[in-house]
C-alpha positions as CSV (number, residue, x, y, z in Angstrom):
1,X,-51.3,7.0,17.3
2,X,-51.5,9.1,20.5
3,X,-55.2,9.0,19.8
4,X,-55.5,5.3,20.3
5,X,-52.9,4.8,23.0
6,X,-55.0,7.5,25.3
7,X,-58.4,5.7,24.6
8,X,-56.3,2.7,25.6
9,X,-55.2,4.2,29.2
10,X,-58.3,5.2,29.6
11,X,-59.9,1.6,29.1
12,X,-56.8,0.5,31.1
13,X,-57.7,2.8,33.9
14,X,-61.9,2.1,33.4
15,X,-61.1,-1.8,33.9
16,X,-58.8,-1.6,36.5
17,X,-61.0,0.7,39.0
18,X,-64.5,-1.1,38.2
19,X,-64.1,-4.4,36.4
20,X,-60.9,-5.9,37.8
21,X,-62.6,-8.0,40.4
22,X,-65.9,-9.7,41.2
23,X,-67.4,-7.9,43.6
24,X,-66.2,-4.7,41.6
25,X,-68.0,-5.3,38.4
26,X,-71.5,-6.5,40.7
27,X,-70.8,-3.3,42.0
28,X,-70.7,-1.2,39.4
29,X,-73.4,-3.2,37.4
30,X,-75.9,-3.3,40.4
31,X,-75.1,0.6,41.0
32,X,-75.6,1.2,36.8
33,X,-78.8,-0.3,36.8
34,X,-80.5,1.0,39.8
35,X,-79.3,5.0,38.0
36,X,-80.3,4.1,35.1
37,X,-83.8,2.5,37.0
38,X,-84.8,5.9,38.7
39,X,-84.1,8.4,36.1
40,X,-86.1,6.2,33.0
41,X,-88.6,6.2,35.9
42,X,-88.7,10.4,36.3
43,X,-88.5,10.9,32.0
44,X,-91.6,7.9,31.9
45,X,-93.3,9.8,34.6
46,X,-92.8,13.5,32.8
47,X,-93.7,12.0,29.8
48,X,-96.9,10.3,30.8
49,X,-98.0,13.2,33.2
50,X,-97.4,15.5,29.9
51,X,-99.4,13.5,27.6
52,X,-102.4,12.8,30.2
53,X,-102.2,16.2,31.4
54,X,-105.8,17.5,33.0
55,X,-106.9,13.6,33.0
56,X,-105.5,12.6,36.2
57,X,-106.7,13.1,39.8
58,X,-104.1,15.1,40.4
59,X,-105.3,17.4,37.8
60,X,-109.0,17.5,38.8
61,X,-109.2,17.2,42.4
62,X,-109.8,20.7,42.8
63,X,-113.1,20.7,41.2
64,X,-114.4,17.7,43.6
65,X,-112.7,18.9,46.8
66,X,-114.0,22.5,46.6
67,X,-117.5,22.0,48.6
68,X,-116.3,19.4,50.7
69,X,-115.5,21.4,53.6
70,X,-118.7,21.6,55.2
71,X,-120.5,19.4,57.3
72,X,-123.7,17.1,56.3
73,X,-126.3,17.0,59.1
């Protein structure tokens, strides 16, 4: 029983400081979303850099930018 009435106060307390209003749950749904936006965005990026490693620019540049230093008259 004091289990459930804890997990109840704590959903008391949840809805009362984000949901109780309108402009509350936009709030905290706006905010939730752009989170959860930038770090899928960082794993995706990790993920895709890891797989694709030495196949991007990034990766090769060096080789083509090595004897482009000098001048060509």
């Amino acid at each position: 029983m004091a289990n459930r009435a804890s997990s109840q106060a704590l959903a008391n307390t949840l809805y009362r400081s984000l949901f109780s209003t309108n402009y509350l749950m936009l709030a905290t749904v706006f905010t939730a979303g752009f989170a959860w936006e930038i770090g899928f965005n960082n794993v995706m990026d990790k993920v895709w850099d890891n797989n694709n490693r030495g196949r991007q620019w990034k990766d090769i540049r060096h080789k083509f930018l090595e004897g482009g230093d000098e001048d060509e008259e």
